[in-house]
KOLZA-627894 format. One record per residue (C-alpha): residue number from 1; x, y, z. Coordinates in Angstrom, 1 decimal, decimal comma, padded with zeros to 4 digits. Layout:
BEGIN
<site seq="NUM" X="X" Y="Y" Z="Z"/>
...
//
This chain:
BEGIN
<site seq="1" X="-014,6" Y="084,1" Z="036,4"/>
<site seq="2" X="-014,6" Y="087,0" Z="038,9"/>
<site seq="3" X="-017,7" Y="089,8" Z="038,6"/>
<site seq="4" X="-015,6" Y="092,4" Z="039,0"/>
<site seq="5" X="-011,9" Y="092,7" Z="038,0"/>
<site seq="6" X="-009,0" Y="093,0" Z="040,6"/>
<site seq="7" X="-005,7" Y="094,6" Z="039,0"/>
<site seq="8" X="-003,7" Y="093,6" Z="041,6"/>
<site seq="9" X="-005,0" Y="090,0" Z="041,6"/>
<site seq="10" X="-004,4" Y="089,5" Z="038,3"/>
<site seq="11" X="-001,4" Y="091,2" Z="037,6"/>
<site seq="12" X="000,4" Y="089,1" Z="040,2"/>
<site seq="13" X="-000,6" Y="086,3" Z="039,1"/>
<site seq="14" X="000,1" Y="086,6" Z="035,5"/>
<site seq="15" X="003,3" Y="088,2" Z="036,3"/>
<site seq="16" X="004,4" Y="085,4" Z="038,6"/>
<site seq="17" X="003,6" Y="082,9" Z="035,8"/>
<site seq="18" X="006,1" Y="085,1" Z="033,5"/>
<site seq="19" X="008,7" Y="085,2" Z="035,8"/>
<site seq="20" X="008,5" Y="081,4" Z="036,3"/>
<site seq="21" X="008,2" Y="080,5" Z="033,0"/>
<site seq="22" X="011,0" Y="082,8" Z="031,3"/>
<site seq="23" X="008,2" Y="083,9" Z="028,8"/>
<site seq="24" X="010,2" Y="086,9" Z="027,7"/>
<site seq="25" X="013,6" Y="085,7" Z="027,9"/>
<site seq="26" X="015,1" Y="085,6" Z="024,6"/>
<site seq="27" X="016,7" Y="082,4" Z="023,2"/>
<site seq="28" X="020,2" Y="082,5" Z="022,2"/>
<site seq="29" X="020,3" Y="081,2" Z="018,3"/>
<site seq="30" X="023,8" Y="080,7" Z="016,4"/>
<site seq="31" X="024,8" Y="083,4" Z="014,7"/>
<site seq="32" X="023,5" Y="081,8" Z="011,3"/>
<site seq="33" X="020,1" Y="081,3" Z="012,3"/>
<site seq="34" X="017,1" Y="082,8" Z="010,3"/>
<site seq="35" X="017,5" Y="086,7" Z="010,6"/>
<site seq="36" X="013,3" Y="086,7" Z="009,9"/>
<site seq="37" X="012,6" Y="085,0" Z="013,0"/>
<site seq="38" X="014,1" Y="087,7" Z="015,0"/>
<site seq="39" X="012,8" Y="091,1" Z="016,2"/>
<site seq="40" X="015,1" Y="093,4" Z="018,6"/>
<site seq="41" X="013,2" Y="096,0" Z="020,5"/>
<site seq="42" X="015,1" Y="098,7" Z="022,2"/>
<site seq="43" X="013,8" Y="101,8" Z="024,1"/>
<site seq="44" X="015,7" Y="104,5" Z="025,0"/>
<site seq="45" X="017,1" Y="103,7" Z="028,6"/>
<site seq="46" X="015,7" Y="106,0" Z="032,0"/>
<site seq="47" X="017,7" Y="108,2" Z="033,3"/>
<site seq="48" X="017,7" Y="106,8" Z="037,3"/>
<site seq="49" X="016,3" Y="110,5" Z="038,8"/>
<site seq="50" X="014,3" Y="108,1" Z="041,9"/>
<site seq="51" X="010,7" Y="107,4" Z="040,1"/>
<site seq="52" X="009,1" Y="107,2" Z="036,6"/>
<site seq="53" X="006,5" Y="109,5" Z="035,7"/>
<site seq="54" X="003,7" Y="109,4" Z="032,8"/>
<site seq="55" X="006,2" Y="109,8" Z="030,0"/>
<site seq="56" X="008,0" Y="106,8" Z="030,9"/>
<site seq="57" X="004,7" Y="105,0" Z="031,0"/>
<site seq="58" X="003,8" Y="106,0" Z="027,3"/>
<site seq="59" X="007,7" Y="105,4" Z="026,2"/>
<site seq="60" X="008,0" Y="102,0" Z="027,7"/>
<site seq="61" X="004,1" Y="101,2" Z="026,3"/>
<site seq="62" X="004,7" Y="101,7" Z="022,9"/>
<site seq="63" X="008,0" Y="099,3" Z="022,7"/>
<site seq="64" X="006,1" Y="097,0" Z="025,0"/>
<site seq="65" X="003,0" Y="097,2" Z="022,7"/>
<site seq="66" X="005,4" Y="096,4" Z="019,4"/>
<site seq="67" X="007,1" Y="093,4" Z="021,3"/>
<site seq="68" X="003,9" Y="091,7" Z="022,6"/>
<site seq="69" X="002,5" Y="091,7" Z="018,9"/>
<site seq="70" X="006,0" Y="090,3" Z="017,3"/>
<site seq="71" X="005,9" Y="087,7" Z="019,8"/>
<site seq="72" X="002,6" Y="086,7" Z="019,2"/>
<site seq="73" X="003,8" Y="086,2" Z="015,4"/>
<site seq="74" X="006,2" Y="083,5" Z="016,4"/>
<site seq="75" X="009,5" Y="085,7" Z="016,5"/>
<site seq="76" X="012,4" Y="085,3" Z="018,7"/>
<site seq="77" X="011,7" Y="088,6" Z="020,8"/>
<site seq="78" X="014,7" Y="090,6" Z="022,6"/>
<site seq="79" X="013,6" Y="093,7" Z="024,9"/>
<site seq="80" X="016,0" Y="094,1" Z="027,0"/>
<site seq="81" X="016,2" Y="097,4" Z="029,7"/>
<site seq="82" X="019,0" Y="099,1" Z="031,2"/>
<site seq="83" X="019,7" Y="102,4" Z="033,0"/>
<site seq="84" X="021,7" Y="105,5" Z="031,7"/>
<site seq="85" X="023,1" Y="106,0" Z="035,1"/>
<site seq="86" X="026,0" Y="108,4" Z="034,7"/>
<site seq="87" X="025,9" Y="112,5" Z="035,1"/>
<site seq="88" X="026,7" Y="115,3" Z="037,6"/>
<site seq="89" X="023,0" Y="115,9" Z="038,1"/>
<site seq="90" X="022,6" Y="112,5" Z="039,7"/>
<site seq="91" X="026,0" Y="114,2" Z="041,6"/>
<site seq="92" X="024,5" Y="117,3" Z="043,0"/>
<site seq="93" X="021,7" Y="115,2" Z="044,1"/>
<site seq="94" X="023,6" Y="112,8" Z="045,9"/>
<site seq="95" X="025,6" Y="115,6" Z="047,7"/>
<site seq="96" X="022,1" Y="117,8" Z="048,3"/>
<site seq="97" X="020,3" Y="114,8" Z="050,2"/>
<site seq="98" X="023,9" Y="113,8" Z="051,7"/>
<site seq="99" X="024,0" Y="110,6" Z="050,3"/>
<site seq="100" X="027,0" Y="109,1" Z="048,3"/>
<site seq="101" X="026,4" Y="109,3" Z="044,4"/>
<site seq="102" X="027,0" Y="105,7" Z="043,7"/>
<site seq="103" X="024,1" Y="104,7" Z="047,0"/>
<site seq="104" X="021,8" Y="107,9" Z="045,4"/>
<site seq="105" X="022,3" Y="106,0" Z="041,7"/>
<site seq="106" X="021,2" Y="102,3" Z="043,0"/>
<site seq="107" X="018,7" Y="103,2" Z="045,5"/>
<site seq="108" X="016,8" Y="105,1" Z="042,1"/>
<site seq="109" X="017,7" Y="102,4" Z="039,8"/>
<site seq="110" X="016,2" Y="099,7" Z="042,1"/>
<site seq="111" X="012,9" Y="102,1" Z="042,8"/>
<site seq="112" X="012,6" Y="103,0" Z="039,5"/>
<site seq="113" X="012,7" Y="098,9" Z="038,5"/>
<site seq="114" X="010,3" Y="097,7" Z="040,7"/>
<site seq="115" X="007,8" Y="100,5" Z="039,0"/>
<site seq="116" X="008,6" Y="098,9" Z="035,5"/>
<site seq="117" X="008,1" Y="095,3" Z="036,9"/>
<site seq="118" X="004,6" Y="096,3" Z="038,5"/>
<site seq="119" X="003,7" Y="097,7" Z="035,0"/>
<site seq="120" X="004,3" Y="093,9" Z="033,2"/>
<site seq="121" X="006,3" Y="095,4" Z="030,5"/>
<site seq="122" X="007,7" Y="092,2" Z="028,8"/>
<site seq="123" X="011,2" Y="092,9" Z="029,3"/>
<site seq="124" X="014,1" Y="090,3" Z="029,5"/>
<site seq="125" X="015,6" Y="091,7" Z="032,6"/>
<site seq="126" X="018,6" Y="089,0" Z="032,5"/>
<site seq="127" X="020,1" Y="091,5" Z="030,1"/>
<site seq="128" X="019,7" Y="094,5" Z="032,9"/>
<site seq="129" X="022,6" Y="096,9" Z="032,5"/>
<site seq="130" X="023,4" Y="100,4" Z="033,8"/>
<site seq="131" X="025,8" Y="102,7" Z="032,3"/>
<site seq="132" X="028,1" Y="103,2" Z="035,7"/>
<site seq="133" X="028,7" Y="099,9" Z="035,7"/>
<site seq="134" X="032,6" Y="099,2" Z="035,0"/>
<site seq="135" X="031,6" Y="096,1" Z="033,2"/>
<site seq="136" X="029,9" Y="098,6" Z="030,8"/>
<site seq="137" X="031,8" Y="101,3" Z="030,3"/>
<site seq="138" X="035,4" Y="100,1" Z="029,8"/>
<site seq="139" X="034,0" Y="098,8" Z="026,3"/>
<site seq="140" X="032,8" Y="102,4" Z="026,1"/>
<site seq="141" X="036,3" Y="103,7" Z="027,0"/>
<site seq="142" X="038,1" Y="101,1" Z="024,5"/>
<site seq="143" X="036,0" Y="102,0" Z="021,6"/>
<site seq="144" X="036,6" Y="105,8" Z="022,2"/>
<site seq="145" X="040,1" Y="105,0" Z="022,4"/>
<site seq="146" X="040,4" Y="102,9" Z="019,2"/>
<site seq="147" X="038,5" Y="106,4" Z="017,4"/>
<site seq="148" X="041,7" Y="108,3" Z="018,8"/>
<site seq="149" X="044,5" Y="106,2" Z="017,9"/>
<site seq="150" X="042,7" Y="106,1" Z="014,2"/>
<site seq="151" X="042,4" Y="110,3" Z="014,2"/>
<site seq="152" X="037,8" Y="109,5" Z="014,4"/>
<site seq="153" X="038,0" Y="111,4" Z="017,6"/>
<site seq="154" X="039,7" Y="114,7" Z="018,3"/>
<site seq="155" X="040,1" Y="117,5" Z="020,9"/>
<site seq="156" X="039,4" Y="121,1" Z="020,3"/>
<site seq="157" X="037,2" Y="124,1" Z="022,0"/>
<site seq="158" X="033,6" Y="124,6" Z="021,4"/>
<site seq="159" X="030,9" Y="126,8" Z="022,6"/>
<site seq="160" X="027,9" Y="125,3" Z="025,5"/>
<site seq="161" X="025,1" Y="126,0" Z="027,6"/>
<site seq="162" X="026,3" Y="125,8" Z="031,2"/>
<site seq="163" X="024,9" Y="125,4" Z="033,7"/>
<site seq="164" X="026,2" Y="127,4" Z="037,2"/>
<site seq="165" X="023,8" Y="125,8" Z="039,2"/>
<site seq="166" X="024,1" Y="121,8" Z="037,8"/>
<site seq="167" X="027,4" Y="122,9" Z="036,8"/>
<site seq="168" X="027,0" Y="120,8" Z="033,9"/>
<site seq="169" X="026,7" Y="121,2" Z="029,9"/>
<site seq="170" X="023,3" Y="121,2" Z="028,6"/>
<site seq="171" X="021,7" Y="120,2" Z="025,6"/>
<site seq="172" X="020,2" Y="123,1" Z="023,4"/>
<site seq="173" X="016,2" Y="121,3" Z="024,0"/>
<site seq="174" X="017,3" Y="121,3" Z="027,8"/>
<site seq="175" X="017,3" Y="125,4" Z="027,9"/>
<site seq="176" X="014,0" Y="126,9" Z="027,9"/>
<site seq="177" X="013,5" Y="130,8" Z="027,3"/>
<site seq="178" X="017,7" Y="130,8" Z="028,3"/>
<site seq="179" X="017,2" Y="128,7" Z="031,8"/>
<site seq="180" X="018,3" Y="125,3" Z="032,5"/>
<site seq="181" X="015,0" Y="122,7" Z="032,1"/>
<site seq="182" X="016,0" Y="121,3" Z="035,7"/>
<site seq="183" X="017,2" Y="124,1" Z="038,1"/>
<site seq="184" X="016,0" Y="127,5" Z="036,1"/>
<site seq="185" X="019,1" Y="128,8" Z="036,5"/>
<site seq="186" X="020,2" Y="131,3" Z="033,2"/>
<site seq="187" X="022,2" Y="129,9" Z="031,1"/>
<site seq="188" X="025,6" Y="130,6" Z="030,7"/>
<site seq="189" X="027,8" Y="130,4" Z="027,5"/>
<site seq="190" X="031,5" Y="128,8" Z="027,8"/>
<site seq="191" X="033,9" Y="128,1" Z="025,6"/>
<site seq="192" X="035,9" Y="124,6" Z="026,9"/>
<site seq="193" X="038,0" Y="122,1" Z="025,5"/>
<site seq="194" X="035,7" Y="118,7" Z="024,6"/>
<site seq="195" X="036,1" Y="115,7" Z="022,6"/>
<site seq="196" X="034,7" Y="115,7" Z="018,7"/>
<site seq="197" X="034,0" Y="112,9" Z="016,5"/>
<site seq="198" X="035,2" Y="113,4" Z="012,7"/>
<site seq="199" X="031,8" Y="112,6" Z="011,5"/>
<site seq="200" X="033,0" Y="114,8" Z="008,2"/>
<site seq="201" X="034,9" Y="112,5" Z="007,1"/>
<site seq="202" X="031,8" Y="110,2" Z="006,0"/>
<site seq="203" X="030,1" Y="112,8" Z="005,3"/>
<site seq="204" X="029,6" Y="111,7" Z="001,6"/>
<site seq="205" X="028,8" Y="107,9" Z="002,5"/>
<site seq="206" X="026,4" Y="109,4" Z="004,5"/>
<site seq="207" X="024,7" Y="111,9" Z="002,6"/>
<site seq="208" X="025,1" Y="108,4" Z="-000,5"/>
<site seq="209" X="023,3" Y="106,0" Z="001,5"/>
<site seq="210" X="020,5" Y="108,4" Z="002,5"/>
<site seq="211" X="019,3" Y="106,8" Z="-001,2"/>
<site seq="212" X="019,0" Y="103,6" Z="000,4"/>
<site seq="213" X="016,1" Y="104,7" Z="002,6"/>
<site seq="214" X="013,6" Y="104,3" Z="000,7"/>
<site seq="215" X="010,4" Y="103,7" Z="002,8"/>
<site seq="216" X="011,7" Y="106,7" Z="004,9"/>
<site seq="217" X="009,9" Y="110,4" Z="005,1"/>
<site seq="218" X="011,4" Y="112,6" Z="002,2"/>
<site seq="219" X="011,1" Y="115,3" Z="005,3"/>
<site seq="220" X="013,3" Y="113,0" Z="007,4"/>
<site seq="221" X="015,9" Y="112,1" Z="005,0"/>
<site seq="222" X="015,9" Y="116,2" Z="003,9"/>
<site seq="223" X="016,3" Y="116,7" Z="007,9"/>
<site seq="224" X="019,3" Y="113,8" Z="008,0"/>
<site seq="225" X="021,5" Y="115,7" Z="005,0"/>
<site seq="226" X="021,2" Y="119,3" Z="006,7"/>
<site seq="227" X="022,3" Y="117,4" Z="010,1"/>
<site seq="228" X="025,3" Y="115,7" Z="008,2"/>
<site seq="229" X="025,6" Y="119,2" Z="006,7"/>
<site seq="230" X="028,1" Y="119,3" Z="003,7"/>
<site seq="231" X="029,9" Y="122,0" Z="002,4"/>
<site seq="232" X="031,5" Y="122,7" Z="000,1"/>
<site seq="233" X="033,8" Y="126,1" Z="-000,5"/>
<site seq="234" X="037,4" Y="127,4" Z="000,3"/>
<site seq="235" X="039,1" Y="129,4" Z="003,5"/>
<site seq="236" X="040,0" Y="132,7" Z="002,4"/>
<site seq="237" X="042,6" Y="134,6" Z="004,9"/>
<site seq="238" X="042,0" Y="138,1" Z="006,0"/>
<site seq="239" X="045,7" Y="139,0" Z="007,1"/>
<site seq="240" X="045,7" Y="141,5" Z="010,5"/>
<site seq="241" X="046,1" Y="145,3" Z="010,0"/>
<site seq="242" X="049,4" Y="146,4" Z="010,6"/>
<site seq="243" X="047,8" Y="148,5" Z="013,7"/>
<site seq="244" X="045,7" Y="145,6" Z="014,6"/>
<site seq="245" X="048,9" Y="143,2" Z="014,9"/>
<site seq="246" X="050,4" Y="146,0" Z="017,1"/>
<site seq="247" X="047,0" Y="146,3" Z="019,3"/>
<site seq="248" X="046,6" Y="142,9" Z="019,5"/>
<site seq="249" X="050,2" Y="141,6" Z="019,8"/>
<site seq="250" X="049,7" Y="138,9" Z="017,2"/>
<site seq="251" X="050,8" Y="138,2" Z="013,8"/>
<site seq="252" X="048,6" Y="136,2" Z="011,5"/>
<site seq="253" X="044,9" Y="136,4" Z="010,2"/>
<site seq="254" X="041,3" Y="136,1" Z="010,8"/>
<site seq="255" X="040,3" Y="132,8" Z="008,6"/>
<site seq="256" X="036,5" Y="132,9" Z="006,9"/>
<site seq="257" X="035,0" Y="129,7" Z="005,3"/>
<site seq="258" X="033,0" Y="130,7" Z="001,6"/>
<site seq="259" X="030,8" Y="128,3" Z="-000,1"/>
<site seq="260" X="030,7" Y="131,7" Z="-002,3"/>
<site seq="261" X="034,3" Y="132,6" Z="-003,1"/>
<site seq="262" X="032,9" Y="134,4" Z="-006,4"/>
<site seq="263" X="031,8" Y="136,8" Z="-004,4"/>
<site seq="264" X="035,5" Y="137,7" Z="-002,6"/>
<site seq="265" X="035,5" Y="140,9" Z="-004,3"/>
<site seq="266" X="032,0" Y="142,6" Z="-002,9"/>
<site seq="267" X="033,3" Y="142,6" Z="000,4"/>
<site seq="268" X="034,1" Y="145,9" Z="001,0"/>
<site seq="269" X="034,0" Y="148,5" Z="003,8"/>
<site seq="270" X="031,8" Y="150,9" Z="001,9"/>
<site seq="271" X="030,2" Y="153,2" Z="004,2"/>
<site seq="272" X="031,4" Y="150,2" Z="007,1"/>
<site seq="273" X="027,8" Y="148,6" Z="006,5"/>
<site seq="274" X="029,9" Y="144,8" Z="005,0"/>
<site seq="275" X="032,8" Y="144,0" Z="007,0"/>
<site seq="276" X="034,4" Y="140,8" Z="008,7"/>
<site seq="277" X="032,1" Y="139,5" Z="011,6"/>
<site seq="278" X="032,8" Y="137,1" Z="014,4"/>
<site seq="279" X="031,4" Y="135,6" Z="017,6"/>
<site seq="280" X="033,4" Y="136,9" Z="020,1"/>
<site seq="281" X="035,6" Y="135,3" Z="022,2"/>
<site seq="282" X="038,3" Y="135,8" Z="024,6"/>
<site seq="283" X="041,6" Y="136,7" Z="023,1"/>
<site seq="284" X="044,2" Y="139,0" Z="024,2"/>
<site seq="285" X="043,3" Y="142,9" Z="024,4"/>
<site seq="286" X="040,2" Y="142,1" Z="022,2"/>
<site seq="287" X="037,2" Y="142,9" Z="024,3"/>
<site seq="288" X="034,1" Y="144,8" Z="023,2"/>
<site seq="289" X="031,6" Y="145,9" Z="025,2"/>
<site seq="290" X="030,6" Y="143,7" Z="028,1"/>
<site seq="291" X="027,1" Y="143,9" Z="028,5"/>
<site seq="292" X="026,8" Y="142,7" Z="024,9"/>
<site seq="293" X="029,2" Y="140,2" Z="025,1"/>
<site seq="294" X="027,1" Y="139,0" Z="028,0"/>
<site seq="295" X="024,2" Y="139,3" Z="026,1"/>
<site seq="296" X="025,4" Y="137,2" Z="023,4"/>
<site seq="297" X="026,8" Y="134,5" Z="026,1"/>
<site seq="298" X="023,0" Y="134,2" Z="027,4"/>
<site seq="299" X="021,8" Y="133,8" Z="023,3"/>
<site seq="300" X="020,9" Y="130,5" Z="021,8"/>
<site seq="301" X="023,4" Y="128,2" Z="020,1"/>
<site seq="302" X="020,4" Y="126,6" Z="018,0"/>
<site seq="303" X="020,6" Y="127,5" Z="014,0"/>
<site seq="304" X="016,9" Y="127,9" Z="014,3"/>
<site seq="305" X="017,1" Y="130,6" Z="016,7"/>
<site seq="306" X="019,7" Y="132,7" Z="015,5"/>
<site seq="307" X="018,2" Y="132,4" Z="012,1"/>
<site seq="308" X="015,2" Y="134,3" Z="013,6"/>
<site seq="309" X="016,8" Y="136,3" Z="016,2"/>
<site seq="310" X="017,1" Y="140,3" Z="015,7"/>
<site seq="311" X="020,7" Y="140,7" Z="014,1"/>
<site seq="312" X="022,9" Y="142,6" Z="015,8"/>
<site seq="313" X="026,6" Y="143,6" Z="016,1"/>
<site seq="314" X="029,4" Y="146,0" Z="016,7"/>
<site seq="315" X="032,6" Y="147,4" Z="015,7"/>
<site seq="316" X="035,4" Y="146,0" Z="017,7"/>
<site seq="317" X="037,9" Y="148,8" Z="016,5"/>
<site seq="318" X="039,7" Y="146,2" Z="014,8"/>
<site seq="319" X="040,7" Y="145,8" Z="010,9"/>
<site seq="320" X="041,9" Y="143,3" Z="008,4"/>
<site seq="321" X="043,4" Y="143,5" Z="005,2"/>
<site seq="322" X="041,0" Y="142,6" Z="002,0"/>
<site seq="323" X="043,8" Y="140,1" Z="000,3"/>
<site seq="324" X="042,9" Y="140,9" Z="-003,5"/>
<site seq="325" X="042,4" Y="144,7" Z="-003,4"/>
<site seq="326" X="044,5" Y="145,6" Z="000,0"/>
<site seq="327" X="041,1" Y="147,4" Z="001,0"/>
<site seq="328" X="040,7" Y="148,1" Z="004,7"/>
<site seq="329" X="038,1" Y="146,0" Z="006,6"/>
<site seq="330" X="036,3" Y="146,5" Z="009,7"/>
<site seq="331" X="035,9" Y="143,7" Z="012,5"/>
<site seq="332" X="032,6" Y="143,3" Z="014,0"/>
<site seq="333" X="031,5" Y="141,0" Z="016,6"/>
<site seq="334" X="027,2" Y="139,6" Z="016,3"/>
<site seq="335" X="024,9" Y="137,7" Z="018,0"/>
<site seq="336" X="024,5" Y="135,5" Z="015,1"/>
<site seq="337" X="027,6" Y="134,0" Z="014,0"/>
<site seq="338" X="028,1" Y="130,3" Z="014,2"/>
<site seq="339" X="031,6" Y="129,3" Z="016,0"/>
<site seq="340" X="031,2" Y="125,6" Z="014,9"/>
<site seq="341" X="030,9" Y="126,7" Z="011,1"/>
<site seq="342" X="034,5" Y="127,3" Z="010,0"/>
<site seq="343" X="036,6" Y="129,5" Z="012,0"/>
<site seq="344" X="033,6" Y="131,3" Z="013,3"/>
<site seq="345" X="033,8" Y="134,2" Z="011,5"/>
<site seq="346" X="031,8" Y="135,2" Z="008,2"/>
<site seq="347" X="032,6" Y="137,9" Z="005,5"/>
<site seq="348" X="029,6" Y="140,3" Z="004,5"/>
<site seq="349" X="029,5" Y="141,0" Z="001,1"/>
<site seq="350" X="026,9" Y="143,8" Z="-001,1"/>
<site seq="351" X="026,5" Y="140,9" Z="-003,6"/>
<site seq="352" X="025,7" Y="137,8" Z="-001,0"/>
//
């Protein structure tokens, strides 16, 4: 035994005896073989940006960790590793260093592999995949198109962080103080057309089968059911004031969504301090002042936030008709409305 240990004497030859020997290659078992003896082990995949950094190393370690000790119990192990290769940041990269997109992708992805090989993770790289691979995604493509023909996925317009810079849609944890996590940029609020998946329509096998969990967190299964987020009320329709219709050159009515339709007949316009709000957005001759409209595009889209968030609003000059009492109401736009819940729009009420 050597005094003193050499890492990279040791690591390439224990490596080299993995590789040769297949000693993390799972085996392929029929179907009906014993589910006990094996243990699947799947980390979130990289992102291909060109080279890992220390929180790769800790994610990778801890699945690696958990694989090494079910595989020293006997079990048939399967970690396998792939690469979530698709995105218009990897696009503004490739086009800012000149390169094509699909080069810039595999030059990263092959970098970023031989990092996680010199590591020794005890991955089963026969199973390699990355997301921008045809192969892959035209299974991706089928499924989505068997939720469509079934009515599971649907289009309609929702509110997201862009960003002008990555010209891309964020995730609310990728804004930080209102700039984009990767260029800084402010963030921008837009309304576009995107893809949904009826997730509401299992909402109650969800919420049902939450009760089957029972070696999970009460906190996490609490954290689940306000994520599934059932409820339960009725759509009450605020027709259009007669002036408003002729302002606005529409007919119809602003829609709100009540988990509290008991409570119809407090809204009121009494001193204008409970009135019909909404989260603006752009419709025909309706436009309130911009610099808060602006202010309100820059706002968060996280519950949290506008849960905490000085409330604020203003009146648009805009009225609807109370439907019980015939009671003029005035519209108000605010900073904390939700355009996801319902039809985006909320009724105040003395009595709430």
């Amino acid at each position: 035994m050597e005094e003193r240990y050499d890492p990279a004497v040791v690591e390439r030859a224990a490596q080299t005896f993995w590789n040769e020997q297949q000693v993390f290659a799972a085996e392929e078992t029929p179907a009906n073989a014993g589910a006990a003896d094996k243990f699947y082990c799947l980390s979130m995949f990289p992102y291909p940006s060109g080279r890992l950094h220390m929180g790769h190393v800790r994610n990778y370690t801890i699945g690696d960790v958990l694989t090494r000790f079910e595989k020293m119990r006997g079990r048939n192990v399967l970690q396998p590793m792939g690469w979530d290769a698709f995105g218009l940041p990897a696009e503004n990269a490739a086009i800012k260093n000149g390169v094509p997109p699909a080069q810039w992708t595999r030059d990263n992805i092959a970098y970023m592999k031989r990092q996680l090989q010199a590591l020794g993770f005890a991955l089963d790289w026969r199973r390699e995949i990355a997301t921008c691979d045809p192969a892959y995604y035209r299974w991706n493509q089928w499924l989505f198109l068997r939720m469509l023909e079934q009515g599971i996925a649907y289009r309609k317009t929702g509110v997201v962080n862009w960003d002008p810079v990555d010209q891309t849609v964020l995730a609310n944890e990728q804004v930080i103080d209102g700039r984009g996590w990767r260029t800084g940029a402010l963030i921008e609020k837009r309304e576009i057309p995107m893809y949904y998946l009826r997730i509401t329509g299992y909402a109650d096998e969800l919420l049902a089968d939450l009760q089957q969990l029972p070696d999970w967190p009460e906190r996490v299964k609490t954290m689940q059911a306000n994520w599934i987020g059932k409820s339960e009320g009725c759509e009450v329709a605020f027709p259009y004031a007669p002036q408003t219709r002729e302002l606005m050159g529409v007919d119809g009515a602003l829609k709100v969504f009540t988990t509290r339709a008991d409570t119809l007949f407090g809204v009121a316009s009494w001193q204008s301090r409970r009135s019909i709000r909404w989260r603006w957005r752009q419709r025909p001759r309706m436009r309130p002042s911009q610099a808060f409209v602006d202010e309100c595009r820059r706002g968060s889209t996280m519950e949290a936030d506008l849960a905490t968030q000085e409330k604020r609003g203003m009146p648009t000059g805009y009225a609807v008709v109370h439907p019980f009492t015939g009671q003029l109401l005035p519209v108000w736009v605010a900073n904390y409305v939700l355009m996801t819940y319902g039809e985006g729009a909320v009724s105040g009420c003395a009595c709430a």
